[in-house]
C-alpha positions in Angstrom: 6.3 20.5 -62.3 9.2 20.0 -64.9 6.7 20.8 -67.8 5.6 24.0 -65.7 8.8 25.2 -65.3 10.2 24.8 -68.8 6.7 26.5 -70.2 7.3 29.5 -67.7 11.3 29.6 -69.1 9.9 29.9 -72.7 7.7 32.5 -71.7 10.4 35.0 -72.6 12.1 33.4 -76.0 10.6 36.2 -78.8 7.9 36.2 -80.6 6.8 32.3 -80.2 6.4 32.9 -76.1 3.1 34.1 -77.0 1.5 30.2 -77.7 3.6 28.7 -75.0 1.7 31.2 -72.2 -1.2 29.6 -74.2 0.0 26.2 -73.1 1.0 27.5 -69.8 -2.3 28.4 -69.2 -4.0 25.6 -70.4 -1.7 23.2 -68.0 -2.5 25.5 -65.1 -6.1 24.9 -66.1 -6.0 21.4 -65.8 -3.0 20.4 -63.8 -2.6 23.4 -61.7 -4.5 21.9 -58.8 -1.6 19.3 -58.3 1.2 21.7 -57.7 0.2 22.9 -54.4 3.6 22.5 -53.1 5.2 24.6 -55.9 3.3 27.8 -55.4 6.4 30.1 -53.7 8.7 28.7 -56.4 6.2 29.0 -59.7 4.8 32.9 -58.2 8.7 33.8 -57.5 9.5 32.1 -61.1 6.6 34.0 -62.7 8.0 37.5 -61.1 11.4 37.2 -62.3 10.2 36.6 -66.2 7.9 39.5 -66.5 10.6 41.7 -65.5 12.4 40.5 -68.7 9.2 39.8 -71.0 9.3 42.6 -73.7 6.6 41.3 -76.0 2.9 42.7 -74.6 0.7 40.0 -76.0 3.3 37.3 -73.8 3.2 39.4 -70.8 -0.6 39.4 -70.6 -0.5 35.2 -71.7 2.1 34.9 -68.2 -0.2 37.2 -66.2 -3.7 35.2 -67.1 -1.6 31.9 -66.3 -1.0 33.1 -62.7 -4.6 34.1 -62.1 -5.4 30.9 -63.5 -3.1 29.0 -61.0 -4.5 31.3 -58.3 -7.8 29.4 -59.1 -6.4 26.7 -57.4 -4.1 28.3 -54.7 -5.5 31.2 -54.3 -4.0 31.8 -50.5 -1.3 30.4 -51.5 -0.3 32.8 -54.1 -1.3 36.1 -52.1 1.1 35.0 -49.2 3.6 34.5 -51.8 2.6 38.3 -53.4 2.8 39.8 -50.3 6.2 38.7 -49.2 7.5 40.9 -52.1 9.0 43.8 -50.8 7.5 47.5 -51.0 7.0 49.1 -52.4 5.2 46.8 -54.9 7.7 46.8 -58.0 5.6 47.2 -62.0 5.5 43.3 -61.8 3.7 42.6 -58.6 1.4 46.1 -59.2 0.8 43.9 -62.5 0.2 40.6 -60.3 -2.2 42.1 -58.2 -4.0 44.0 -60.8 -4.6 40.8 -63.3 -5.7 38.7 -60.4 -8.0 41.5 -59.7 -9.7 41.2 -62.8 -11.3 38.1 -62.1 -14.2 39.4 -59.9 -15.2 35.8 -58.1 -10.9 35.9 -57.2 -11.6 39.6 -56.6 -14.4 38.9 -53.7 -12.1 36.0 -52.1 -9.1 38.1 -52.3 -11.0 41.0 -50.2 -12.0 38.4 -47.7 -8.6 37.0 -47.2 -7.1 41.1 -47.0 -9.5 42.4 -44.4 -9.0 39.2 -42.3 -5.5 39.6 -42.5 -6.0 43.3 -41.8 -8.2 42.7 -38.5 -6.3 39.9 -37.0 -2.8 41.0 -37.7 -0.8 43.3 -35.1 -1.3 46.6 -36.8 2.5 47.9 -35.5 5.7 46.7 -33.2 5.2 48.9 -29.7 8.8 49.4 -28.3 8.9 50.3 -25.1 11.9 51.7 -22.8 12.1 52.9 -19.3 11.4 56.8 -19.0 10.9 57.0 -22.6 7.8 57.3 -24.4 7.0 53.9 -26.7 8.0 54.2 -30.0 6.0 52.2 -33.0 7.6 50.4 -35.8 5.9 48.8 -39.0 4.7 45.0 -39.1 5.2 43.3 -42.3 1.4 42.1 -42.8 -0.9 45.1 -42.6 2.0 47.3 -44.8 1.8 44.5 -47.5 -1.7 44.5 -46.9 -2.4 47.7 -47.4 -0.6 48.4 -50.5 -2.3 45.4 -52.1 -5.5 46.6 -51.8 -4.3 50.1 -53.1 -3.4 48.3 -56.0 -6.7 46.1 -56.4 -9.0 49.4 -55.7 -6.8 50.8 -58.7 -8.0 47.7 -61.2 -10.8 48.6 -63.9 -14.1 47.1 -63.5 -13.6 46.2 -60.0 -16.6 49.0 -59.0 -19.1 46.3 -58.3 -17.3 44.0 -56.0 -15.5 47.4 -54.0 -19.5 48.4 -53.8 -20.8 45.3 -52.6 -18.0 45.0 -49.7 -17.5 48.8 -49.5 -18.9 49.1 -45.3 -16.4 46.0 -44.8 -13.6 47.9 -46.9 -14.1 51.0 -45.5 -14.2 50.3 -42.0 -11.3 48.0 -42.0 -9.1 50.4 -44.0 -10.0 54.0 -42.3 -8.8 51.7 -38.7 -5.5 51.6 -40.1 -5.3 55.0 -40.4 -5.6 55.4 -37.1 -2.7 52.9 -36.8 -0.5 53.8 -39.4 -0.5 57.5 -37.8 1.8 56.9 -35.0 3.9 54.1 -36.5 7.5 55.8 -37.6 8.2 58.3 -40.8 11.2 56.7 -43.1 14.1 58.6 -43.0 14.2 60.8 -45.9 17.7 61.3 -46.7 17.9 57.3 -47.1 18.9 55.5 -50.7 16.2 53.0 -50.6 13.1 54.2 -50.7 10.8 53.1 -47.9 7.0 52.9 -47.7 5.5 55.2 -45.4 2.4 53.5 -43.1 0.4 56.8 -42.9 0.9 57.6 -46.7 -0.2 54.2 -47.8 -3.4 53.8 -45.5 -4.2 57.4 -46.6 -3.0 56.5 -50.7 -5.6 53.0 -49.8 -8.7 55.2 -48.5 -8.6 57.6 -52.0 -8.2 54.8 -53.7 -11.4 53.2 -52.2 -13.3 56.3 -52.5 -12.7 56.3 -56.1 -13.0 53.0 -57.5 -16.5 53.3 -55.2 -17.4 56.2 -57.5 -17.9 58.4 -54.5 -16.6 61.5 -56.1 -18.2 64.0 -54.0 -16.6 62.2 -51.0 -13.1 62.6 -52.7 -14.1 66.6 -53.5 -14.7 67.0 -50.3 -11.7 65.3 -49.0 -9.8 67.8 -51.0 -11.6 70.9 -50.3 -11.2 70.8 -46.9 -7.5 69.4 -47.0 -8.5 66.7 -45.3 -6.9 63.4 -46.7 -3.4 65.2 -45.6 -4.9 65.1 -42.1 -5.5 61.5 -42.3 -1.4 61.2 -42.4 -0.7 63.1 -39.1 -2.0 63.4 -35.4 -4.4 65.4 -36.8 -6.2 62.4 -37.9 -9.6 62.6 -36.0 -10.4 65.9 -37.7 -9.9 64.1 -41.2 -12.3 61.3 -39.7 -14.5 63.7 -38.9 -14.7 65.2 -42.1 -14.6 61.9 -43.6 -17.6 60.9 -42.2 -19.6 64.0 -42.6 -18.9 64.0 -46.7 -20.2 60.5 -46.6 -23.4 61.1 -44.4 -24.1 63.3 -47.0 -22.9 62.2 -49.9 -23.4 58.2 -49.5 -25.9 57.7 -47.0 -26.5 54.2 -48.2 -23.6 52.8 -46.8 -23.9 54.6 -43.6 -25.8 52.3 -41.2 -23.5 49.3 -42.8 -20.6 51.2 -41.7 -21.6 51.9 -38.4 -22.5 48.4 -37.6 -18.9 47.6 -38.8 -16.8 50.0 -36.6 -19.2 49.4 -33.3 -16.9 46.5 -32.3 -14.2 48.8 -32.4 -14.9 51.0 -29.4 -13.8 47.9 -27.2 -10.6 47.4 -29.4 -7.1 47.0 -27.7 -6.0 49.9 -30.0 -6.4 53.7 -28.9 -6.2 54.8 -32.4 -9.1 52.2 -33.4 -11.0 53.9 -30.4 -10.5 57.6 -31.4 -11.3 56.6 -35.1 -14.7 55.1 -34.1 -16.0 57.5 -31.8 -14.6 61.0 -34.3 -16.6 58.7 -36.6 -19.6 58.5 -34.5 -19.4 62.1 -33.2 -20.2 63.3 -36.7 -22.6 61.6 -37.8 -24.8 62.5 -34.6 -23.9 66.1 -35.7 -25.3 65.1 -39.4 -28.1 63.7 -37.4 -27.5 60.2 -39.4 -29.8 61.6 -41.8 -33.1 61.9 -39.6 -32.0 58.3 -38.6 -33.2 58.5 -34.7 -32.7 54.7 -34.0 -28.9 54.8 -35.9 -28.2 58.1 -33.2 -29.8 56.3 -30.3 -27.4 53.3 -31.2 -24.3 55.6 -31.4 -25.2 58.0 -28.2 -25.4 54.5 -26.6 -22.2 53.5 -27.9 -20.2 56.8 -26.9 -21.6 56.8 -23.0 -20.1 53.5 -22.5 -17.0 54.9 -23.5 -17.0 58.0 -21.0 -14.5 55.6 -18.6 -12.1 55.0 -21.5 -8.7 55.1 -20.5 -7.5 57.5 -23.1 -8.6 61.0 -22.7 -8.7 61.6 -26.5 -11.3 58.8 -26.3 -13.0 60.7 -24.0 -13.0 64.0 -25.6 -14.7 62.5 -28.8 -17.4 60.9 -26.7 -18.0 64.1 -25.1 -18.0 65.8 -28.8 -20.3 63.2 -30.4 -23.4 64.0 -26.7 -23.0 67.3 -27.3 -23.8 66.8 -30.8 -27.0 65.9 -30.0 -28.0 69.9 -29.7 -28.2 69.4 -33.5 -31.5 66.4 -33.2 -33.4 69.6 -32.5 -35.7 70.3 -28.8 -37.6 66.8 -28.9 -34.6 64.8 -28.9 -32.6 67.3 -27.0 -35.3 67.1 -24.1 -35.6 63.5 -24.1 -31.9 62.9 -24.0 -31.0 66.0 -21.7 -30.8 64.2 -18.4 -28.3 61.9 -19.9 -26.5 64.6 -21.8 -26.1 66.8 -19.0 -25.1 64.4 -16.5 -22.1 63.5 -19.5 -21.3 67.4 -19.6 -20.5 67.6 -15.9 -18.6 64.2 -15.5 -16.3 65.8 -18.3 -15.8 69.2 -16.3 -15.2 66.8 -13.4 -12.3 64.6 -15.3 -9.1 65.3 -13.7 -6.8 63.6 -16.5 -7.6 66.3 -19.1 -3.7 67.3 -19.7 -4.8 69.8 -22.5 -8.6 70.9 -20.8 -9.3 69.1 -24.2 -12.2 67.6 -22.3 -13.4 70.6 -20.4 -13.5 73.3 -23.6 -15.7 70.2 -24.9 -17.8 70.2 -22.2 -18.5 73.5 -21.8 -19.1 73.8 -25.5 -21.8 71.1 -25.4 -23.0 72.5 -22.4 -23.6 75.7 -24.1 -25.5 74.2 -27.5 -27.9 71.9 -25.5 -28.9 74.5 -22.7 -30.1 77.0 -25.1 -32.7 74.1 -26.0 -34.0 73.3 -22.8 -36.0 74.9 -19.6 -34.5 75.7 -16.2 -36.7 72.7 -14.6 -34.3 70.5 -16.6 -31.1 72.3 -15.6 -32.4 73.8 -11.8 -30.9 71.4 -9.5 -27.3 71.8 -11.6 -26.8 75.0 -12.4 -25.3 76.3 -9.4 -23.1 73.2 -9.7 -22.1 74.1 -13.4 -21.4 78.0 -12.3 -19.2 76.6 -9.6 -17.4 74.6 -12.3 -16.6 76.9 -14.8 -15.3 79.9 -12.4 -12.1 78.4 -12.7 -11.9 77.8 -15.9 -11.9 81.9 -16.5 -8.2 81.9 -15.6 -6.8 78.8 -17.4 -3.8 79.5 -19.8 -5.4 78.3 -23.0 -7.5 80.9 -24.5 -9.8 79.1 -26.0 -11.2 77.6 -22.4 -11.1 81.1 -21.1 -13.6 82.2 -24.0 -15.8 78.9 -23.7 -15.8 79.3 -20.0 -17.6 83.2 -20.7 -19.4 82.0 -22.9 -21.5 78.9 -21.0 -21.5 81.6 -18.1 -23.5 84.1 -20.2 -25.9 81.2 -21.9 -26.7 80.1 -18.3 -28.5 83.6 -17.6 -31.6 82.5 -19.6 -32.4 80.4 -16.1 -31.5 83.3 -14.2 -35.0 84.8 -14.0 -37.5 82.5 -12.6 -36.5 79.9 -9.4 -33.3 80.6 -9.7 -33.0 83.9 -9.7 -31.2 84.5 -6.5 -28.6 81.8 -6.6 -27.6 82.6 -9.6 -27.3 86.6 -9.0 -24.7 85.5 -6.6 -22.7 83.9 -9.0 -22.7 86.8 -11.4 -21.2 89.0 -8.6 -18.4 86.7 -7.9 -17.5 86.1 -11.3 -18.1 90.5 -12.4 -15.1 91.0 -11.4 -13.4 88.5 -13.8 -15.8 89.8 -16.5 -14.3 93.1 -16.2 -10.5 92.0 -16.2 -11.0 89.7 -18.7 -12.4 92.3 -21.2 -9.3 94.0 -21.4 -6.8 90.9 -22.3 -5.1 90.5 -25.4 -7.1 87.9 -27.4 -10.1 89.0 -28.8 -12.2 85.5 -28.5 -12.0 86.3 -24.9 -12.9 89.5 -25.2 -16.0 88.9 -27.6 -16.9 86.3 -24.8 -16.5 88.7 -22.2 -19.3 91.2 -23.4 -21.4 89.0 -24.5 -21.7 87.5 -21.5 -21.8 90.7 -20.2 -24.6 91.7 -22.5 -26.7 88.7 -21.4 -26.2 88.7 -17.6 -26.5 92.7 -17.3 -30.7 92.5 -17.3 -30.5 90.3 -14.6 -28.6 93.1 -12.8 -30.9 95.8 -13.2 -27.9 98.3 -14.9 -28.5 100.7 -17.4 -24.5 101.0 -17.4 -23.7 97.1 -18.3 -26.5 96.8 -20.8 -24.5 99.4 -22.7 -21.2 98.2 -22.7 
């Protein structure tokens, strides 16, 4: 230990520093096993040189000694490493980087991360009477995070991020969800302070490059989506997310998917609404003609239609009504199910925003213009019933949803359920008409066409022009 620590002192004397990292190196070779106890001390001894080492060839010589040491104590030494404080200084970033380029310590390193990612409390929930809970950050999965933006940031670490890339990937697009709610810095303060959603964010691009997943990243930036993956509006980056990788990576899809599926039972909301956006989209992509990987995830979302979180809900409405897009085989196989999901979502009475409804009525309107009236007969009364009032809720967009189910449902209009459903267009012509003459024009585009589509049923010349 005395030899160690007078090699790591000379490590900054000039021009002859350069063969005592040599010897450094060559001790932690051979002895480094033995010195356990000493690896907070030599890591914390080995940061405060570097920041004083002005000679490059002596600064590499310190860096390959601590990888070397890490050999041995390889735990050891990233406790130690992430314990520094963020963010990461030159000489940790420097740390993390030269470990990094030893891939078998790369591999192990990964392992140790996304453990410590999964099993660590993703943020401190404060909670006060009357007050909403407020989130703070947790030490673990900030350090975390930031470490692997560092290693994804390392040369010639492509293969190992490829090989682990599902695991990776999953692991970091959960904090996300996470990192969203927990509290921005203040940013009038001296210090500078990380920021959760930033980093997870900074640690997916990261990924998505050093994978070599360009497109993904093009995509991303297109759409203005990795700024989404910083705010609440972090299912619609999700969502694009996992459409620019259905398409652009397919290979890793199914991998992926097998990875997040455990998280639709997670303690976390924001694991929850990351899975099922997730999930939602790639039924909408189809999963790439993948009927078995959809069945899985259409499985997956019913059993969250109880969830307790009405965002949750939403999604799993999204990601059924999503099936419109298998085409009519899969739609008619699947429509009992589907439909049955549709109504318990106009029926859910915690839907603060109608976020639920305006996705059930807009799932209900993609899968009925696939199927026959047998399949929808003994409902559709039921669904007219449900959207009528709908017509007069505040939000606009439900208003223009609501008209436009109402007019798709007039292809079942002419056969067995002709008469029922005349009824319903004269209690709801009224509200047509009223409707047509409000100020926003999604409304009023719904209005006539529904209109348009209902008026052969009525038999007038007038309303077929209109």
């Amino acid at each position: 230990s005395r030899r160690m620590k007078t090699n790591s002192e000379s490590c900054t004397d000039g021009q002859s520093s350069s063969g005592t990292c040599v010897v450094l190196n060559s001790l932690m070779r051979q002895r480094g096993a033995e010195l356990g106890s000493e690896v907070e001390k030599f890591v914390k001894s080995i940061h405060e040189r570097l920041g004083r080492i002005v000679v490059p060839q002596t600064r590499t010589g310190t860096l390959r000694s601590l990888r070397t040491f890490s050999g041995h104590h390889l735990i050891a030494v990233l406790t130690t490493l992430l314990q520094f404080p963020l963010p990461y200084d030159a000489s940790i970033v420097a740390c993390w980087q030269t470990l990094a380029g030893d891939k078998q310590l790369t591999k192990l390193m990964f392992e140790h991360l996304l453990d410590l990612l999964a099993n660590s409390l993703p943020y401190k929930e404060k909670a006060e009477r009357g007050q909403a809970p407020t989130f703070g950050i947790m030490p673990v999965p900030m350090a975390t995070t930031c470490a692997l933006t560092e290693i994804f940031r390392t040369d010639d670490t492509e293969e190992v991020v490829q090989s682990m890339f599902h695991r990776l990937f999953s692991q970091v697009v959960l904090r996300i969800g996470c990192a969203t709610v927990i509290q921005k810095p203040d940013p009038k303060a001296k210090v500078p302070a990380s920021n959760a959603a930033r980093d997870a964010m900074m640690c997916m691009r990261e990924l998505l490059v050093r994978a070599e997943l360009t497109d993904v990243v093009d995509t991303m930036d297109e759409s203005f989506a990795f700024p989404m993956l910083e705010t609440f509006d972090f299912p619609q980056g999700v969502t694009i997310l996992g459409r620019a990788l259905c398409l652009s990576a397919p290979k890793y899809v199914s991998q992926v998917v097998a990875s997040l599926t455990g998280s639709l039972s997670s303690l976390y909301e924001q694991h929850r609404v990351v899975t099922c956006s997730f999930f939602a989209e790639l039924i909408n992509q189809k999963c790439l003609g993948d009927l078995t990987l959809v069945e899985m995830q259409m499985n997956s979302l019913l059993g969250r239609l109880i969830d307790q979180s009405h965002i949750v809900r939403m999604l799993c409405i999204r990601g059924l009504g999503n099936v419109s897009e298998l085409g009519s085989d899969q739609v008619h196989k699947y429509s009992t199910t589907i439909l049955s999901a549709m109504m318990s979502g106009m029926d859910d009475r915690d839907d603060p925003m109608d976020l639920i409804t305006l996705e059930s009525m807009s799932g209900l309107s993609k899968i009925i213009s696939q199927i026959e009236e047998g399949h929808v007969r003994a409902i559709l009364i039921n669904i007219a019933l449900r959207i009528r009032p709908c017509f007069e809720k505040p939000k606009p967009e439900v208003r223009a949803a609501a008209f436009t189910l109402f007019g798709k449902l007039s292809k079942f209009g002419d056969g067995p359920s002709r008469a029922p459903f005349l009824e319903q267009i004269h209690n709801n012509f009224i509200s047509l008409l009223l409707h047509m003459k409000e100020d926003d024009r999604s409304v009023v585009v719904a209005c006539k066409e529904a209109l348009r589509l209902v008026g052969p049923l009525l038999g007038s010349d007038d309303v077929n022009e209109m």
